[in-house]
Every structure is written in C-alpha cells, then in structure tokens.
N, C-alpha and C positions, 0 to 999 in steps of 0.2 A: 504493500500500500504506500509506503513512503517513496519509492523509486518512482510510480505511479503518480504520487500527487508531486513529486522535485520534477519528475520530467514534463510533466503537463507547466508548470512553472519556468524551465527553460524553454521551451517551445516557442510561450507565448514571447521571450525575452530575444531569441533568436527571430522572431519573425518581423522583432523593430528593423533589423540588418538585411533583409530578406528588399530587395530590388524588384517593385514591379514595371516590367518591360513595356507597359503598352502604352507611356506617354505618349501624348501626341499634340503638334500643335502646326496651324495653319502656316506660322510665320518661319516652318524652319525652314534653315539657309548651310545646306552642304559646302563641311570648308576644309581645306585638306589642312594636317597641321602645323606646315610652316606659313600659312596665312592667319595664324591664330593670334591674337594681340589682347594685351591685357584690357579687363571691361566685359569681351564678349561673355556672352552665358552659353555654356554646355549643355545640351538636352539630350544629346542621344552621342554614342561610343560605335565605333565600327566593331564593337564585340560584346558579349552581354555585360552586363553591372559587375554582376557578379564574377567575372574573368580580369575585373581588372582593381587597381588597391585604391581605390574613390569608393569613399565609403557614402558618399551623399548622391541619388539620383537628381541630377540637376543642380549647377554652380558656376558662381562668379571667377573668373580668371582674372584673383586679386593682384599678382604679383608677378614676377619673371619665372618664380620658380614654381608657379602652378600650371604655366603656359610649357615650361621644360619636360615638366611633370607626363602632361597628356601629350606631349611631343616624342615619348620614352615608349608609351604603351599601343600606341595607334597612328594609325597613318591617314584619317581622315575623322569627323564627327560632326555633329550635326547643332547648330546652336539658331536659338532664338534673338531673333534679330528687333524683338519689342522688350526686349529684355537690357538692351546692351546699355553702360553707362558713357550717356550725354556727357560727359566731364572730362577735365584731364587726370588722370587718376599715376598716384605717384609709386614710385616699385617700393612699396612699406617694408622689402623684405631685404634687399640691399643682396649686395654680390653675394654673401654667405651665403643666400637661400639658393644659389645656383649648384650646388656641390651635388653630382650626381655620377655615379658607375662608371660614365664615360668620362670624365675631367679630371677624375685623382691621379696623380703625378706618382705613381706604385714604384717608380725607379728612384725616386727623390730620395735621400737621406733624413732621416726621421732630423728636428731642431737640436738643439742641445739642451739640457737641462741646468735648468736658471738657479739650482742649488746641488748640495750633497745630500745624501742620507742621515747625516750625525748629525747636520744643521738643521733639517727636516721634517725629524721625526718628530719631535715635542709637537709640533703645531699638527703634523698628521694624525697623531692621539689622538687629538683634542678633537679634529673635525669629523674622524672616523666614529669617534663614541656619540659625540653631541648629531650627528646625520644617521647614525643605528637607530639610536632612539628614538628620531622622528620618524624614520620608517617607522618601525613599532606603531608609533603611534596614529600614524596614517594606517594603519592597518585594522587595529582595535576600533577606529574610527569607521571604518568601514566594516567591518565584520558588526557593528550596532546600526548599521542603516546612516550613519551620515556620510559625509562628501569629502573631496579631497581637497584640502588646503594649496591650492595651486603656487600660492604665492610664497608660503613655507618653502614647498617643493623647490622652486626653482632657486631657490636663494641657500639652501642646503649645498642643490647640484653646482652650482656657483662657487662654494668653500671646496668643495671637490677639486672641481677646477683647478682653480687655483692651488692648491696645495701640489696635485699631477705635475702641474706646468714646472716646480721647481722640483721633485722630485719623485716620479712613480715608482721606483722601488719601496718608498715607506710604506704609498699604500700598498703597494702590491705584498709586501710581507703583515701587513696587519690583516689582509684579506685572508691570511691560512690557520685566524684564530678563529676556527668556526665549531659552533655547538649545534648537532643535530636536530637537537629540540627547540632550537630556533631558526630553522633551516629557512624558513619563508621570506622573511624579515633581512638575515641575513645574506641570501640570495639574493634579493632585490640591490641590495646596498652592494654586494658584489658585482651584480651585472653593469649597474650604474658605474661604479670606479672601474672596472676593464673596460667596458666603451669605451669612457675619456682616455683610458691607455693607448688603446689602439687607435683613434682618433689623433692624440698628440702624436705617434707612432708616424700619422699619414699627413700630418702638417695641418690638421683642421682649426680654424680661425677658432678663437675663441668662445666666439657667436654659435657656432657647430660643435663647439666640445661640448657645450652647455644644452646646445639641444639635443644631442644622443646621450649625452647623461640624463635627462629628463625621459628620453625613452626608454633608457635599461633603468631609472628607478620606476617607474609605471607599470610596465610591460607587465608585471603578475598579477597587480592588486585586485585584480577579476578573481583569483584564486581566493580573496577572503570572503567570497562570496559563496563556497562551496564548502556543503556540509564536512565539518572536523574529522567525520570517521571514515569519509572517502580521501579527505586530503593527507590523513596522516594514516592509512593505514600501511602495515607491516607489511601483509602478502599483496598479491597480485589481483587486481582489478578484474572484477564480473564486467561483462560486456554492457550493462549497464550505466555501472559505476563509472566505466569507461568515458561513456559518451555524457556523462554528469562531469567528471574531471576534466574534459576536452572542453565544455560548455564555459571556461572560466575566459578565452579569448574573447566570444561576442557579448561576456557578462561584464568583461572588462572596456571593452569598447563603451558599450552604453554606459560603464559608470564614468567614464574619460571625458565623456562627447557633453553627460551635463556638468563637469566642474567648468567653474567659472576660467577665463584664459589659459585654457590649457592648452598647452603646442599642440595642433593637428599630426604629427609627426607622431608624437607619442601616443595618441589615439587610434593611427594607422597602425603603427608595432603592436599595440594591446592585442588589435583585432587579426594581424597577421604575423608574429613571430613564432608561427606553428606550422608557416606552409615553407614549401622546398620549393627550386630550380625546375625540380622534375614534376609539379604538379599535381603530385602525392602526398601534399603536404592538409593542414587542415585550416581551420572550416569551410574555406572556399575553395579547393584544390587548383586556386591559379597559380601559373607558371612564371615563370620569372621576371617576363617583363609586367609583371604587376606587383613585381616586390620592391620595394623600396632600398635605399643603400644604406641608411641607419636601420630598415626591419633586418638586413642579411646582416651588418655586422652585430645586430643581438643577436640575433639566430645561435651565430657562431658563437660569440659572449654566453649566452644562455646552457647550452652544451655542454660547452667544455666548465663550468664551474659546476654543474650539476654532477657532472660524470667525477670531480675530485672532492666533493662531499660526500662524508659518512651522510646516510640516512635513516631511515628507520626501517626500510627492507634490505640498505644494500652498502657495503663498505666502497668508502672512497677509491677512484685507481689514484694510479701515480699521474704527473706531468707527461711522461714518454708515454708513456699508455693512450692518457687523453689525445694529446695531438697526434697521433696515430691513429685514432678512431678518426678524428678532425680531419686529417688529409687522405682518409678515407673516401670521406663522403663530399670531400671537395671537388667542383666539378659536375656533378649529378643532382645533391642535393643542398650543396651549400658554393657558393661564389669563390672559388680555388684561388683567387688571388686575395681576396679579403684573408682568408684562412691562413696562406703563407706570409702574408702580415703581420698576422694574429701571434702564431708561432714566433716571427723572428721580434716583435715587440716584447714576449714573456723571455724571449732566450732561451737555451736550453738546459739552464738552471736558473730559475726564477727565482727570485728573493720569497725565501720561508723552506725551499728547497732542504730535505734531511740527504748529506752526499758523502762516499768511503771516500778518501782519499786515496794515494796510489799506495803510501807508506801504511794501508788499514785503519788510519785513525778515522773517526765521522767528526762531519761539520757540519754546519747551519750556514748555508747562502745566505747571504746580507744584501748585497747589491751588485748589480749586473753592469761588467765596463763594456759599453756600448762599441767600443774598438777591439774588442777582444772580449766577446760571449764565453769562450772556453773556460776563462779563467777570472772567474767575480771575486768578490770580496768576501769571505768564509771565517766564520768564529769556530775554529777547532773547538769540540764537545770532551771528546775522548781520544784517548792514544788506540793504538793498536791493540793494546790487551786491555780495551775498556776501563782505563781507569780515568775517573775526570781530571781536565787541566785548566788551569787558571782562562778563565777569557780573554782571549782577545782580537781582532780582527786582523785579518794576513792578505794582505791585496797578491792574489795567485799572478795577477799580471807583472808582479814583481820578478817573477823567474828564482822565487826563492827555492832553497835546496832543504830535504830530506836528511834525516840522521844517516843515509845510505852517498850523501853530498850525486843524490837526484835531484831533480827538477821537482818539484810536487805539485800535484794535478791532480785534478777529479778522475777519478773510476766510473764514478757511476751515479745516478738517484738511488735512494732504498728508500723500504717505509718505515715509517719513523716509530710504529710499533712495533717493527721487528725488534729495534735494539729499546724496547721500553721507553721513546721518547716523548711528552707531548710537549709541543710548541706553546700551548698557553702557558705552561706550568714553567718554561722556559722565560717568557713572557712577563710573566708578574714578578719571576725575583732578579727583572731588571738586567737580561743577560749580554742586551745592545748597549746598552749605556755603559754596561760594565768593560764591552770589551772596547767600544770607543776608549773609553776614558783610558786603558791599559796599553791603548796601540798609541796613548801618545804620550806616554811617562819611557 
C-alpha cells in the first residue's frame, strides 16, 4: 500500500516535467539556428521536448548563452513571432555564460594556484565545516516541506571558491573525512568542491566556478524528498523502490525550479545528472546533445565520489579503482575528455591518499606538485616495520634518498584499513599542522 500510495504521489510530480507536444500557434515562423537572436521566443524544437535539456515548453532567448544553448541541440525551430521583444535587450549573462563543450581550451595548462596548503588550510577548515553545515541544513529544510535558501546557497559556493582558487588540495584532503551516516549531506558538499576542482583545473572564470558549484551542491536535494528507508537502505533495491529512488531527479527539478533565483543551470543538472552520452541514461533517456557541460562534469563529479565512499550497502574503492571504472565509461556514457581532466586535476595520488613507499614505510599525500604528479608532498605514518614516526612532510619532488641512499617514491595506493588507519582520527590530533610545523624546524 505505501509503494502504491508514494508512487501515485511521484506520478503526479513527474507529470509537472512531462512536455505536451501539441502547441500550436498561427504566428509560427520556421528559423534555422544560426538566425536565432536574442528576444525571439521558442515554441516548437526540430525534436520532441523531451529529447532535449529545456526543461520549459516555450521560452524567451534571454541571453547569448540561451541562443548557444538551442544552437548545440538543433539545427532549426520554430518561434513565435507575437511573442518576440520590441526592445533592445542586453546579454545579462556576459561572456561567462558562453562556456560550452565546444570552446574549452582541454590542451591549456590548468592556472597556478594563488597559495600553498600550510597557508591554506586554516581558512579551508573553517569554510568546509561552516558550508557542511549549511548543507545539513538545507537539507533538514527540505526533508520538512520548506524551500531552499538560494541566496545562503550561493554565497557558501562562493567561500568554496575562493578558498579552491588559492588552494585545492586543502579541500580536496578535507573531502576524505567522510562519515557514512552522513553520506547525503556530505556528498553534496563533495560534489560541489570537485566541480570547482575540475573547473579551476579547465581555466573556468570565476562566474562559472561559482555556477557548477551551485550545480554539484543542488544536484541531490530531490533525494531528501524520498522516503528514509529507501534512501538508506542496506541491501538492494525492489524494482519499485527502484523507480521511487530514481524519482528524486524530477522531485529535484521541481523543488529547484520554485526556489527563488536559482541558476537554471543547477535546475537542468537536478533534472538531468542521471542521463548518459548513450541515451541510456535517466529520466529522459536523451542523448548527448541534450546534456549540458556542467550536467557531464557532475555526472563525472557524482560517480567517482560515490564509488570512494563507504556506504551502508557497500565499502568504498580506492582512487585507481574509481578512475578506472571512470575511463571506462568514458566515451559511451560519460564525455572522455571531461573525464581525462577529471583524472589528471585529482592526480594520481590525490591529497588524503593512504600510499607504501618504495622503502615499505606508509604515508598520507598532503599535496599534489602540479609539475611532477608522481611525486607530492607525503607525511610518512610508519616505517617499514610499522612503527610510528614523528610527523613531518617530505616534498618526494625533492629527489630525497632512502636508508638504502635510493631515491624514495611511491609504490602504490592501499587502503587505509588495511594497515588500521582512519584519516579523521588522523585529522583531529592535528597531524598536518604537526608535520608542517616539523618540516620547518
């Protein structure tokens, strides 16, 4: 009876998103899409509604990057010509809003990073704990029937930002103190700060780091709209339950579409960071050219942080593992160059990384030198026979030498329960501080 009366409840909630095709109006005017200019109104698509990521039948072409937009997905459409504005109407969205699939510069050298990690981190703390908590709370907010604080929202993803721009690696190591029983909350907050990685990663204006971190903190809060015992159960999903848990994209869309200013961007991701390349994807099964280029890089975002989180049915993989599933499906079902972005912005030992050395001992990646991936910045844990060593941080790109007067280098990733390790517990008694403060006595 409950599946029964939830899914008569999603139906009617999907059928606000549900496109019907049979507009029609005297005055349409067939325009191919490089005659499209901002003003005109869109009434009809050379393909159904539903094929394409325009979540609204019928719209104003406010800016350049709405006119780019339906110039990506179609090769002609049909607009109303009593519609169109009399005015001069100004591009409110400014070159940022132009950034699309075809225009990112993927050869380019990511910027440099406008601080260090030791300088960094304090204020990284501070904004990753104070921006948790607002998720949280944007969550609980909705999980009671009220709305989303858009203006919190964006002024959060905003200290993200900025904090990124002078140093990703802080966040990116505060990102691996994650608790499974608050998996929701801190996924959100995860997806949001790897966008802005991978976005500073591709040179994105600031204006664009701040609006795909407003779509990786969005993109799930349709999840707190589905009952607790489907969202958190242990085992595997009845075919029901299935399609109740999949429902949380168009419940998210509709809860996005009436917050007050909220980026259309993040209301397209809500509703499509579940479909693929290949078409296969969900609840519309369009195909790529209806995907957006901040919905692909959540996509990816979304993935791979799920796949390295413990859960409640499934233990997290490693780094090598996930991006091997990732450049899997790259190409078919995810955007193969986004994805080799993705990879080479985390490195291949990403700061929070548990790694052998070559001499046996384990360490904790700290920070990634962008001129030499192979060899980051490492707080030796333990020697070779497991016994603990004073903290400190050993920049590997040093070329420092081994008790064997070897070169020392990484072996490998392991997991960090292998050798009894947890990262938060590492964490609280202050282990980066420690070994900064010891790398410079």
């Amino acid at each position: 009876m409950f599946f029964k009366k939830w899914w008569q409840f999603w139906r009617k909630q999907a059928s606000k998103v549900r496109i019907d095709d049979s507009y029609d109006v005297s005055h349409r005017v067939y325009t191919p899409v490089n005659r499209l200019t901002i003003g005109m109104y869109v009434i009809e698509l050379d393909r159904p509604w539903l094929e394409s990521p325009f979540l609204f039948q019928g719209f104003e072409l406010e800016t350049d990057a709405d006119v780019q937009a339906v110039r990506e997905v179609c090769e002609y459409v049909y607009i109303d010509i009593t519609k169109k504005k009399h005015r001069q109407i100004t591009n409110r969205g400014g070159a940022d809003s132009l950034l699309t699939t075809s225009n990112i510069a993927f050869d380019a050298p990511p910027p440099p990073k406008l601080s260090e990690f030791a300088k960094e981190f304090t204020r990284a703390e501070s904004v990753h704990r104070e921006v948790g908590a607002l998720v949280a709370k944007f969550m609980e907010r909705i999980a009671a029937g009220e709305g989303v604080d858009t203006k919190a929202a964006k002024e959060a993803v905003a200290e993200c930002v900025n904090s990124i721009l002078h140093s990703p690696d802080a966040f990116l190591w505060l990102n691996q103190l994650k608790n499974k029983d608050e998996y929701t909350a801190q996924h959100s907050l995860n997806v949001c700060t790897l966008s802005i990685v991978l976005g500073r990663y591709l040179n994105f204006s600031v204006a664009n780091l701040n609006n795909v971190g407003l779509c990786g903190m969005m993109h799930d809060m349709g999840k707190m709209l589905i009952p607790l015992d489907i969202l958190n159960k242990p085992g595997k999903l009845e075919p029901e339950e299935l399609a109740i848990m999949r429902s949380h994209s168009a419940l998210g869309y509709e809860l996005l579409k009436s917050s007050d200013q909220m980026y259309p961007g993040a209301i397209e991701t809500a509703f499509s960071h579940h479909e693929t390349l290949d078409g296969k994807g969900y609840p519309r099964q369009i195909n790529q050219k209806g995907i957006s280029l901040f919905t692909r890089m959540i996509t990816i975002v979304d993935i791979y942080d799920a796949m390295t989180s413990d859960r409640v049915y499934q233990k997290g993989r490693t780094h090598l593992e996930a991006t091997n599933v990732l450049a899997n499906l790259g190409g078919t079902q995810l955007d193969d160059r986004l994805v080799v972005k993705f990879i080479e912005c985390l490195g291949v030992y990403p700061p929070g990384s548990i790694v052998m050395m070559t001499n046996g001992s384990i360490a904790l990646v700290v920070e990634v030198n962008d001129l030499q991936k192979l060899r980051p910045k490492v707080i030796i844990l333990f020697d070779s026979l497991r016994q603990a060593v004073p903290e400190k941080v050993i920049n590997l790109a040093e070329m420092l030498l081994d008790e064997q007067s070897k070169v020392l280098t990484i072996k490998g990733i392991v997991k960090a329960k292998d050798y009894n390790i947890d990262i938060s517990e590492y964490y609280q008694r202050g282990v980066l501080q420690k070994g900064f403060a010891n790398d410079k006595r």
